[in-house]
Structures are given as C-alpha cells and as structure tokens.
CHARMM internal coordinates of N, CA and C (Angstrom, degrees):
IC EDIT
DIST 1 N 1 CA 1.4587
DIST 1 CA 1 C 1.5224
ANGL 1 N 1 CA 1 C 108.81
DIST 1 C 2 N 1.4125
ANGL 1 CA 1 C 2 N 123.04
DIHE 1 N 1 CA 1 C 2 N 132.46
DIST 2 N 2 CA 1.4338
ANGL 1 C 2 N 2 CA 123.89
DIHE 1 CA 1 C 2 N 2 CA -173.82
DIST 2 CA 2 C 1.7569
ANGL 2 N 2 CA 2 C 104.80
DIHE 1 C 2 N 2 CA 2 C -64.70
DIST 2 C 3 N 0.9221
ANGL 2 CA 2 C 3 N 110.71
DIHE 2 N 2 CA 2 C 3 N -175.82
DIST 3 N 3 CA 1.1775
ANGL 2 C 3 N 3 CA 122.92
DIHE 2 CA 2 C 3 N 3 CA -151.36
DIST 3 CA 3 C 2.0780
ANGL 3 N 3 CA 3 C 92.45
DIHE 2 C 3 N 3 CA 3 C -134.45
DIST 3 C 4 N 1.7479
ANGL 3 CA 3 C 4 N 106.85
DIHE 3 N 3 CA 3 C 4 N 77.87
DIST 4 N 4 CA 1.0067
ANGL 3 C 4 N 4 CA 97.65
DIHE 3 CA 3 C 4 N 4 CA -172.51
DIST 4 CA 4 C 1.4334
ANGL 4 N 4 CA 4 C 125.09
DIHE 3 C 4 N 4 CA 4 C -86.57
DIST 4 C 5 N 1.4219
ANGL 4 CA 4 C 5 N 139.94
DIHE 4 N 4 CA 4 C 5 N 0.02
DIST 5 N 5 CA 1.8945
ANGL 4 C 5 N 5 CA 150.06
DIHE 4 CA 4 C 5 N 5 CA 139.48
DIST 5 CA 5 C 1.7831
ANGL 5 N 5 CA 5 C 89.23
DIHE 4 C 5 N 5 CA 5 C -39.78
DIST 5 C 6 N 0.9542
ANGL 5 CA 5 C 6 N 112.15
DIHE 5 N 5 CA 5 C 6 N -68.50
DIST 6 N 6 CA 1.6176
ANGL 5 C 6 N 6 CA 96.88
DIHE 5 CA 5 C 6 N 6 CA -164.08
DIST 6 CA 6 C 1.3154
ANGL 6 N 6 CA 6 C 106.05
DIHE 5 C 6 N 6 CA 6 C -64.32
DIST 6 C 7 N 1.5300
ANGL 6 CA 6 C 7 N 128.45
DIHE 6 N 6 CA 6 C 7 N -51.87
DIST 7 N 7 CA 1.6051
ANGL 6 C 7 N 7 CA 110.32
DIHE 6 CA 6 C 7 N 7 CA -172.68
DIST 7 CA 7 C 1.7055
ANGL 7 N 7 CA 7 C 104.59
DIHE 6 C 7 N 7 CA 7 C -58.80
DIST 7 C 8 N 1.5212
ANGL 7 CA 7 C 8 N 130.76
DIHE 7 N 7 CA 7 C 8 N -14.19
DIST 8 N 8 CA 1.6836
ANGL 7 C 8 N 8 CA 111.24
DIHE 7 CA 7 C 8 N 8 CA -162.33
DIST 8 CA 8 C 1.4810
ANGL 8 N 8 CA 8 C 88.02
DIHE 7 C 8 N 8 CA 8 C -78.93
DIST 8 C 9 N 1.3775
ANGL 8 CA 8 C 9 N 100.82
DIHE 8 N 8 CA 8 C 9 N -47.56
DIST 9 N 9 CA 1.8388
ANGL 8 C 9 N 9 CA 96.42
DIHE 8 CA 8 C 9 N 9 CA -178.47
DIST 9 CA 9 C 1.5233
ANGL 9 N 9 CA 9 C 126.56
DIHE 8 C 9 N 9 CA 9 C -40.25
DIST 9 C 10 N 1.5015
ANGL 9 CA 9 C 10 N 101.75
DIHE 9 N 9 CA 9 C 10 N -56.17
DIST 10 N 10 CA 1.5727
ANGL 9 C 10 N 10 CA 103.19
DIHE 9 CA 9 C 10 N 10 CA -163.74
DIST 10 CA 10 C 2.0554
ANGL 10 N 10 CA 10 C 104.81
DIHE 9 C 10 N 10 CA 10 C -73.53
DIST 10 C 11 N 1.4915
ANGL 10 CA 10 C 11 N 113.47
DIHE 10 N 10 CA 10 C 11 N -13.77
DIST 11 N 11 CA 0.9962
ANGL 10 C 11 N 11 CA 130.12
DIHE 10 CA 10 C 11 N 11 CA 174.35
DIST 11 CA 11 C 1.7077
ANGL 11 N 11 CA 11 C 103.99
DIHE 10 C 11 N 11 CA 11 C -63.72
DIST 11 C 12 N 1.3108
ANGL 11 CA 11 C 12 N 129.12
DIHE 11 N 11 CA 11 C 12 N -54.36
DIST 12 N 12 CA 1.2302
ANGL 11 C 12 N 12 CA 145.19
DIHE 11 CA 11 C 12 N 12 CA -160.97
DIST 12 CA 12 C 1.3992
ANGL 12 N 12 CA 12 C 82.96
DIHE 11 C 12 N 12 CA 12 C -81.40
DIST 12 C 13 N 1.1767
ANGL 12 CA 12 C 13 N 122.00
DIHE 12 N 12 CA 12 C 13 N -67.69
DIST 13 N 13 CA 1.8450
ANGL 12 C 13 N 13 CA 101.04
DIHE 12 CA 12 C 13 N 13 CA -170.41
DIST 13 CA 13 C 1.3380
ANGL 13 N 13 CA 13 C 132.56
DIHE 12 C 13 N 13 CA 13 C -68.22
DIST 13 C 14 N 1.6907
ANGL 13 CA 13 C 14 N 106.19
DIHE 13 N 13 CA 13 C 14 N -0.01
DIST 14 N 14 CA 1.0016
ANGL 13 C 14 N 14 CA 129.07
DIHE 13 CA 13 C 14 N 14 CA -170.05
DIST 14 CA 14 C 1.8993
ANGL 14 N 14 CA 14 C 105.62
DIHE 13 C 14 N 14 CA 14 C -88.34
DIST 14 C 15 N 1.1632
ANGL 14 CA 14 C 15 N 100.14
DIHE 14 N 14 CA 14 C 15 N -41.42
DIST 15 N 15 CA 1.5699
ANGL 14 C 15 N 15 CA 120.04
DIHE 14 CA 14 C 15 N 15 CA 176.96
DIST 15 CA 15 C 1.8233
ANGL 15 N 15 CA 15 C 114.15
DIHE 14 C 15 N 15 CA 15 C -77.71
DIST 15 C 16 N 1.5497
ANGL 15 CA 15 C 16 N 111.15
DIHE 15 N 15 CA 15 C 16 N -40.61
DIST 16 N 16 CA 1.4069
ANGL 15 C 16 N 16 CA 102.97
DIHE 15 CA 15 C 16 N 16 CA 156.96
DIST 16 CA 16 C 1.6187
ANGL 16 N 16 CA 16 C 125.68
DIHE 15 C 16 N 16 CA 16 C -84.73
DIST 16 C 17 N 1.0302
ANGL 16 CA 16 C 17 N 109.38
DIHE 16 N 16 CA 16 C 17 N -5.73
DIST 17 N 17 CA 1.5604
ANGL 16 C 17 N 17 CA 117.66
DIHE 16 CA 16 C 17 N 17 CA 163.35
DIST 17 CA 17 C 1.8144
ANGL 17 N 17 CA 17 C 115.94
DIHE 16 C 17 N 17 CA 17 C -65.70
DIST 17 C 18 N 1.4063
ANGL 17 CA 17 C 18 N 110.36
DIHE 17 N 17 CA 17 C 18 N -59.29
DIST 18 N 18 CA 1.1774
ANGL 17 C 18 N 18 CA 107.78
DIHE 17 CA 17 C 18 N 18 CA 163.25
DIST 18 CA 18 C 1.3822
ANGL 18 N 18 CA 18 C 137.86
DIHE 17 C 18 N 18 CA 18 C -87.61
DIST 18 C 19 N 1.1556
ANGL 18 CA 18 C 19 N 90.41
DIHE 18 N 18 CA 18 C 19 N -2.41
DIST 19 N 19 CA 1.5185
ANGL 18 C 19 N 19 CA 103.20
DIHE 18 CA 18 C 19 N 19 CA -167.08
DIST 19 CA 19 C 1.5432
ANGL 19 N 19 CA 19 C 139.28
DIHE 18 C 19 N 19 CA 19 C 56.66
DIST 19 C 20 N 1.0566
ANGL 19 CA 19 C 20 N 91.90
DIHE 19 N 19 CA 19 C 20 N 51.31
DIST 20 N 20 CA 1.8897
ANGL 19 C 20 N 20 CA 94.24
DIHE 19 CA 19 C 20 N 20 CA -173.41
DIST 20 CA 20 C 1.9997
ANGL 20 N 20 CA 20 C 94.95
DIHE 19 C 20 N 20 CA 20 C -168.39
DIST 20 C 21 N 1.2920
ANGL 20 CA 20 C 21 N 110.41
DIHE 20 N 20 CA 20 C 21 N 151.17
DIST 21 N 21 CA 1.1424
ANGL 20 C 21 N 21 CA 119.66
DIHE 20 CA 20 C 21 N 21 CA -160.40
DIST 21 CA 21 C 1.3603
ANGL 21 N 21 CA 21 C 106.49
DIHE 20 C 21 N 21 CA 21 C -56.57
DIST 21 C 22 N 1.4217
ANGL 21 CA 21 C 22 N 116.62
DIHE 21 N 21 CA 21 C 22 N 163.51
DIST 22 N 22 CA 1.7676
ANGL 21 C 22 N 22 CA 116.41
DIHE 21 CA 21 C 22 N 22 CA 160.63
DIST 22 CA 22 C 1.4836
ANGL 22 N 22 CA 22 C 78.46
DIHE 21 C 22 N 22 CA 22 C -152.83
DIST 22 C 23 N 1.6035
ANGL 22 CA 22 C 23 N 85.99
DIHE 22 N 22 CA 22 C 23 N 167.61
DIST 23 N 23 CA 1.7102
ANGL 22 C 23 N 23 CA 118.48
DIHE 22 CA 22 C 23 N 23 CA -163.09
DIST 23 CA 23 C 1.4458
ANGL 23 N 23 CA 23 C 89.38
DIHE 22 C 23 N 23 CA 23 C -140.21
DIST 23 C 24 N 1.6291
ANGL 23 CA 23 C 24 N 108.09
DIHE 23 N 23 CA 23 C 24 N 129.72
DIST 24 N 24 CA 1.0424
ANGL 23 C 24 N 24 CA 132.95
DIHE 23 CA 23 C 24 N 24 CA -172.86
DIST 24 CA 24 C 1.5650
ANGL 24 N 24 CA 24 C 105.22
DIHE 23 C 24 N 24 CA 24 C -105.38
DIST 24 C 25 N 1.3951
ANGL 24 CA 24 C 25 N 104.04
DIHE 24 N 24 CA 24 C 25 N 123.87
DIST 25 N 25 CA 1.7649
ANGL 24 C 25 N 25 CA 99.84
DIHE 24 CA 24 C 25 N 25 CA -173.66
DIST 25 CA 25 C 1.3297
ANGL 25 N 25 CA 25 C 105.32
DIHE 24 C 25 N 25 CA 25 C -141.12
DIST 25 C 26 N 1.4280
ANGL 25 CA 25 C 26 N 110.93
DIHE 25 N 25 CA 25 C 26 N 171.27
DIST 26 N 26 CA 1.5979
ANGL 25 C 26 N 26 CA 130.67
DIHE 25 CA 25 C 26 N 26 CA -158.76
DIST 26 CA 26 C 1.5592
ANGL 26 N 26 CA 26 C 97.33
DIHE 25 C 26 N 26 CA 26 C -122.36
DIST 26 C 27 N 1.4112
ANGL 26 CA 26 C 27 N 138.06
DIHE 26 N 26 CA 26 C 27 N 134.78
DIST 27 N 27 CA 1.3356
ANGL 26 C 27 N 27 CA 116.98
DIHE 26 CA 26 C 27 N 27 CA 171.93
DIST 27 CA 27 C 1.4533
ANGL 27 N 27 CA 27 C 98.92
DIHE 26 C 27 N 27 CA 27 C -154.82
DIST 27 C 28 N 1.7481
ANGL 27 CA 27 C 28 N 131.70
DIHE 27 N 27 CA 27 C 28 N 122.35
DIST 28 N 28 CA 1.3223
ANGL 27 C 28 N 28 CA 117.94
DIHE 27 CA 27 C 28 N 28 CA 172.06
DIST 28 CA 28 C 1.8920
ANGL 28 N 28 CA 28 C 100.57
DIHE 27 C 28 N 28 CA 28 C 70.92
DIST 28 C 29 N 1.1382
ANGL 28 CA 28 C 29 N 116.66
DIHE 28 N 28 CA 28 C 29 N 4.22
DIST 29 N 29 CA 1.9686
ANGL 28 C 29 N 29 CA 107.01
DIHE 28 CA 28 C 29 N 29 CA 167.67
DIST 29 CA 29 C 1.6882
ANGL 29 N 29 CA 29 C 94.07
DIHE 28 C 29 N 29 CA 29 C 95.30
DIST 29 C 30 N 1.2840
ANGL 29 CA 29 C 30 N 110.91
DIHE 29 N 29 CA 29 C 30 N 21.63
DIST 30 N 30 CA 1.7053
ANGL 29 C 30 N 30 CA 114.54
DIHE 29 CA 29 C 30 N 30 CA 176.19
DIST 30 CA 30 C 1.3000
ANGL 30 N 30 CA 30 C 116.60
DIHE 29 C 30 N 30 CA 30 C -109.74
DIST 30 C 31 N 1.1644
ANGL 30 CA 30 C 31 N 138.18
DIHE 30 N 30 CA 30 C 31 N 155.10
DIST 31 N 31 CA 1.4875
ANGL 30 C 31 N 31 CA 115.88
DIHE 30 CA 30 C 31 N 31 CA 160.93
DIST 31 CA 31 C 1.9497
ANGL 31 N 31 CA 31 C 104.62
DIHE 30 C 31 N 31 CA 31 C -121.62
DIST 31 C 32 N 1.0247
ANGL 31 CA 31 C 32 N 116.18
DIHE 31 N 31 CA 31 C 32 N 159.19
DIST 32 N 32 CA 1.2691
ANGL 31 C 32 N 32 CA 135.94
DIHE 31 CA 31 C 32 N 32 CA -174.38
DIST 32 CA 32 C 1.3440
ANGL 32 N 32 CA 32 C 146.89
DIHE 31 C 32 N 32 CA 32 C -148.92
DIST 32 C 33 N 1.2711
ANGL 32 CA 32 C 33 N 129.97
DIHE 32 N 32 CA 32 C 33 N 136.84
DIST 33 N 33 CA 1.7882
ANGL 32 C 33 N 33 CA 110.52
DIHE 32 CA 32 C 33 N 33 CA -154.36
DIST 33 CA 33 C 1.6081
ANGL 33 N 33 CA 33 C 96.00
DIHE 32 C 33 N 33 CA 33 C -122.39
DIST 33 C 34 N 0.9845
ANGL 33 CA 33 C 34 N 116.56
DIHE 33 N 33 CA 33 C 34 N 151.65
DIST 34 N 34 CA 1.6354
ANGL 33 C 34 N 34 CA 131.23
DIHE 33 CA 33 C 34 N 34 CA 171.42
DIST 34 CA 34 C 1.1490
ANGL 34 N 34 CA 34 C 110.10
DIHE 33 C 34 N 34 CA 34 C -141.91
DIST 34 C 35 N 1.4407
ANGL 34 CA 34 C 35 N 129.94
DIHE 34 N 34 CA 34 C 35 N 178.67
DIST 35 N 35 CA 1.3678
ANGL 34 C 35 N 35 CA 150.01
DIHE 34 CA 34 C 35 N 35 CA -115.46
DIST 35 CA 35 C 2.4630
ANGL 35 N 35 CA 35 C 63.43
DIHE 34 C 35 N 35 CA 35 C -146.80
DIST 35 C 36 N 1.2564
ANGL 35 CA 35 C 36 N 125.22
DIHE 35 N 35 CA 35 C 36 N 131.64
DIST 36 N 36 CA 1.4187
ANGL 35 C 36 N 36 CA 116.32
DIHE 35 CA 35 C 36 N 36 CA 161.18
DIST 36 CA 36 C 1.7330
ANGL 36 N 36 CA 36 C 121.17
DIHE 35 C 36 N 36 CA 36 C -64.65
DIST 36 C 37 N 1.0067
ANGL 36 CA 36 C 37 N 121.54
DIHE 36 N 36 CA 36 C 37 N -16.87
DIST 37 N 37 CA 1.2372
ANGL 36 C 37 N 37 CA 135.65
DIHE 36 CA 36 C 37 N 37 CA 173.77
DIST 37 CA 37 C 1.3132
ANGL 37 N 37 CA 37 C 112.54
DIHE 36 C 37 N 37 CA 37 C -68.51
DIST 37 C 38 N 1.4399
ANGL 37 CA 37 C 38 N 115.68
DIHE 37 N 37 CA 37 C 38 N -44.16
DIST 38 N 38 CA 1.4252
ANGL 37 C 38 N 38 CA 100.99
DIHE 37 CA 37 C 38 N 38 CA 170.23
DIST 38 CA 38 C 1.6469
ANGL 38 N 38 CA 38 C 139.05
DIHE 37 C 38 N 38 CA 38 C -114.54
DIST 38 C 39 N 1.3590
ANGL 38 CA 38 C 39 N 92.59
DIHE 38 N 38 CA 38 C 39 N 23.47
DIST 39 N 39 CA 1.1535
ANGL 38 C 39 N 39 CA 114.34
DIHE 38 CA 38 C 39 N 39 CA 155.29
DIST 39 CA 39 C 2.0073
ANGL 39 N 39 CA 39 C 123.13
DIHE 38 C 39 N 39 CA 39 C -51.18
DIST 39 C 40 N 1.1251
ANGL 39 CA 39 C 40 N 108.34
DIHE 39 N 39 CA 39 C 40 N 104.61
DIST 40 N 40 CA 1.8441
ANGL 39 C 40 N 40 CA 104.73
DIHE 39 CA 39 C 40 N 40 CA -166.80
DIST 40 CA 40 C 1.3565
ANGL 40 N 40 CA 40 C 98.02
DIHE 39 C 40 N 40 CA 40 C -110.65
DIST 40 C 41 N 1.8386
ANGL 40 CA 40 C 41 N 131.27
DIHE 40 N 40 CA 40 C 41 N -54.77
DIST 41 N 41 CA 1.4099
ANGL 40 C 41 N 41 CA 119.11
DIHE 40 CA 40 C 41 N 41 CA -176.22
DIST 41 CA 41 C 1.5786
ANGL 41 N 41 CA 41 C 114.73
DIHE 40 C 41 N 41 CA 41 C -72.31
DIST 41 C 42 N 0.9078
ANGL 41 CA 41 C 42 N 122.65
DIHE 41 N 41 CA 41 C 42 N 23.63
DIST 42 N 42 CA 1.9282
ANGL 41 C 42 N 42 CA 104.03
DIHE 41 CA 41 C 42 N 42 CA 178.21
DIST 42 CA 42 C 1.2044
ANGL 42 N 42 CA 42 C 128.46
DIHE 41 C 42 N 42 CA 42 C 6.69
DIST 42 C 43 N 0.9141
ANGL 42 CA 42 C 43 N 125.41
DIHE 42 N 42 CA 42 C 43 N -38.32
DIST 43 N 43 CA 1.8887
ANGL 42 C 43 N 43 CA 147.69
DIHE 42 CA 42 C 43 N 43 CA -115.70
DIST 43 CA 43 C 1.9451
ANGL 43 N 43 CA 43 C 85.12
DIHE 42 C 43 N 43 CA 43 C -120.00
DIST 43 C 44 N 1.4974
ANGL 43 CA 43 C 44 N 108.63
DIHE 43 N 43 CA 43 C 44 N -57.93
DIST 44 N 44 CA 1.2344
ANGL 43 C 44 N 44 CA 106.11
DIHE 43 CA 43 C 44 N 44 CA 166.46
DIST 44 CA 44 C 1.3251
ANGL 44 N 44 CA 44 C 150.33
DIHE 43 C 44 N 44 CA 44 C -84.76
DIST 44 C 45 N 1.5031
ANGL 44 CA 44 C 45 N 105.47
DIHE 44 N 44 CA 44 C 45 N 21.46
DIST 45 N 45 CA 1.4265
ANGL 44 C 45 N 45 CA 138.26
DIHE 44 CA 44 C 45 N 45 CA -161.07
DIST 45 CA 45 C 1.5565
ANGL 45 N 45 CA 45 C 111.71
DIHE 44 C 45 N 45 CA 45 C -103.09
DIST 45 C 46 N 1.2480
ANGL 45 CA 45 C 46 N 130.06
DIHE 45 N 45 CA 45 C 46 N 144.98
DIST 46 N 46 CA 1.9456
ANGL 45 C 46 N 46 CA 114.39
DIHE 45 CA 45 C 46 N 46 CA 145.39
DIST 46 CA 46 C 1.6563
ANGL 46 N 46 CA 46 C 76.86
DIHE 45 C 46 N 46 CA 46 C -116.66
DIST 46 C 47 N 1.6335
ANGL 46 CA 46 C 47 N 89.52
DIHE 46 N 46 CA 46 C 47 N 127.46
DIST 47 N 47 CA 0.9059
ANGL 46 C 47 N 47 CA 103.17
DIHE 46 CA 46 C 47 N 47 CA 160.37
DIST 47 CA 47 C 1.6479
ANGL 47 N 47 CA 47 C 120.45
DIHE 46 C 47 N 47 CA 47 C -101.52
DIST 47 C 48 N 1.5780
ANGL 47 CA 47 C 48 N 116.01
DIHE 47 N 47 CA 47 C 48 N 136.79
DIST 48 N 48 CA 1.4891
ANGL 47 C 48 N 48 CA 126.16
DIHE 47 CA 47 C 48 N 48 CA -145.41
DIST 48 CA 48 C 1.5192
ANGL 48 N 48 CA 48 C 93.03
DIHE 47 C 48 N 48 CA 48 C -98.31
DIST 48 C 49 N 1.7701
ANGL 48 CA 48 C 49 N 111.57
DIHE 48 N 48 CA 48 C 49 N -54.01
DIST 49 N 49 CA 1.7936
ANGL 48 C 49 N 49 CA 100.55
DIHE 48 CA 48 C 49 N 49 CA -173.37
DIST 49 CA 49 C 1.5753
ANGL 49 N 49 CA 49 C 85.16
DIHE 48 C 49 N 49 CA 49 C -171.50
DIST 49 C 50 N 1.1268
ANGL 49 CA 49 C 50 N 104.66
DIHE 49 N 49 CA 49 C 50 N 140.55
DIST 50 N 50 CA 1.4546
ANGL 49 C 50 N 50 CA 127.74
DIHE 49 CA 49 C 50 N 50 CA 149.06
DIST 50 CA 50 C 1.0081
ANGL 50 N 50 CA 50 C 128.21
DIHE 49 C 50 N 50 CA 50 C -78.37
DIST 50 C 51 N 1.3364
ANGL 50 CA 50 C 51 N 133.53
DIHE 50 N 50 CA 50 C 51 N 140.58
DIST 51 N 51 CA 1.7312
ANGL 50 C 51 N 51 CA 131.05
DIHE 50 CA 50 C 51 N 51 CA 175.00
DIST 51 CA 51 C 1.5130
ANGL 51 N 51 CA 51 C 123.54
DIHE 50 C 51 N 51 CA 51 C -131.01
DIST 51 C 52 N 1.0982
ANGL 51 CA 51 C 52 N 109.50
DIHE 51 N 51 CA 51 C 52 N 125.78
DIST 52 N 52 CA 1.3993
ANGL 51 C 52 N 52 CA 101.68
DIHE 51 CA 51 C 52 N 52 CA 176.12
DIST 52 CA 52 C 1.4107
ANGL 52 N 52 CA 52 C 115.39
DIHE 51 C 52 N 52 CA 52 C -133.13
DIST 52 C 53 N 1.4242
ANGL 52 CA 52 C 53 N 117.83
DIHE 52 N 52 CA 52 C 53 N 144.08
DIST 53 N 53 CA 0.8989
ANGL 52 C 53 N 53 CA 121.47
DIHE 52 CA 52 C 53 N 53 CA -160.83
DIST 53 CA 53 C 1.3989
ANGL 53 N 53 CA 53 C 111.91
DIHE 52 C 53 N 53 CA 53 C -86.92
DIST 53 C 54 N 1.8642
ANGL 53 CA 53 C 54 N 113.04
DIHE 53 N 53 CA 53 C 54 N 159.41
DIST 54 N 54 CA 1.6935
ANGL 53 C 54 N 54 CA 103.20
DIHE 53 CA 53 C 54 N 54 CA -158.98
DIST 54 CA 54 C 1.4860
ANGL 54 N 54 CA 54 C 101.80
DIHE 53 C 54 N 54 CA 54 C -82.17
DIST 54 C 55 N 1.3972
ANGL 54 CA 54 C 55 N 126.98
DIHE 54 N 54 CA 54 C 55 N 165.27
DIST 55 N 55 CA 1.1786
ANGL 54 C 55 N 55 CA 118.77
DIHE 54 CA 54 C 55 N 55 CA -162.45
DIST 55 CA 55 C 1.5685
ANGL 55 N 55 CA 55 C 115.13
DIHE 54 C 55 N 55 CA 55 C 72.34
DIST 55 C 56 N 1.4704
ANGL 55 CA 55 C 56 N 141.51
DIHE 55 N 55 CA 55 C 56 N 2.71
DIST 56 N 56 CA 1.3367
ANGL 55 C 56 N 56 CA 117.92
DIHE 55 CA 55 C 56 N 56 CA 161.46
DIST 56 CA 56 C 1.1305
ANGL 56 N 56 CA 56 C 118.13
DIHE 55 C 56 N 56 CA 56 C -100.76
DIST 56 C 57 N 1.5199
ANGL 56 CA 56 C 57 N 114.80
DIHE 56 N 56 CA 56 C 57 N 144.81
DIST 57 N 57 CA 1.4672
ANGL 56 C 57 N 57 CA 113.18
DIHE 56 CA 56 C 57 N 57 CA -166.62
DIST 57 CA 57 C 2.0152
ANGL 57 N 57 CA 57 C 85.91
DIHE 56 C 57 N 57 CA 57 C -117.32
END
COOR INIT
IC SEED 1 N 1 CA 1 C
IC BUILD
C-alpha cells in the first residue's frame, strides 16, 4: 500500500517548487502526482487533492 503522508508532502513541495498546481491521484491501488495541466483522463482518476501554491493566480 503506498505510503499516502509521504506522497501529500512530496506533492506539496512539488507544487511550491514549481509553482503551479499538481493533482495528486490514486489509480489501480497506485498513487501519482502531475503537473494539473496535464492531467487528460479525469474520468479514470480518484482524484485525492490538488495543490496550489500560495501566490498562484
């Protein structure tokens, strides 16, 4: 089972690192982080949390 405290974290530093949102998702018993922009299937996703960093407009 993934280890989801560590993916929200590295997700959150991952999103103030670049600065622009990522969406943290679960798929098939996996979890996984992307950039929200390139997120294309939704539909096949649970999506867990989005993050955005303070200051993005």
């Amino acid at each position: 089972m993934p280890d989801l405290n560590l993916a929200q974290n590295h997700a959150l530093d991952l999103a103030r690192t670049l600065m622009v949102p990522v969406t943290l998702f679960e798929i098939d018993g996996e979890i996984g982080v992307l950039t929200s922009d390139e997120l294309d299937d939704e539909d096949a996703l649970e999506i867990v949390h989005e993050y955005v960093p303070a200051g993005f407009h």
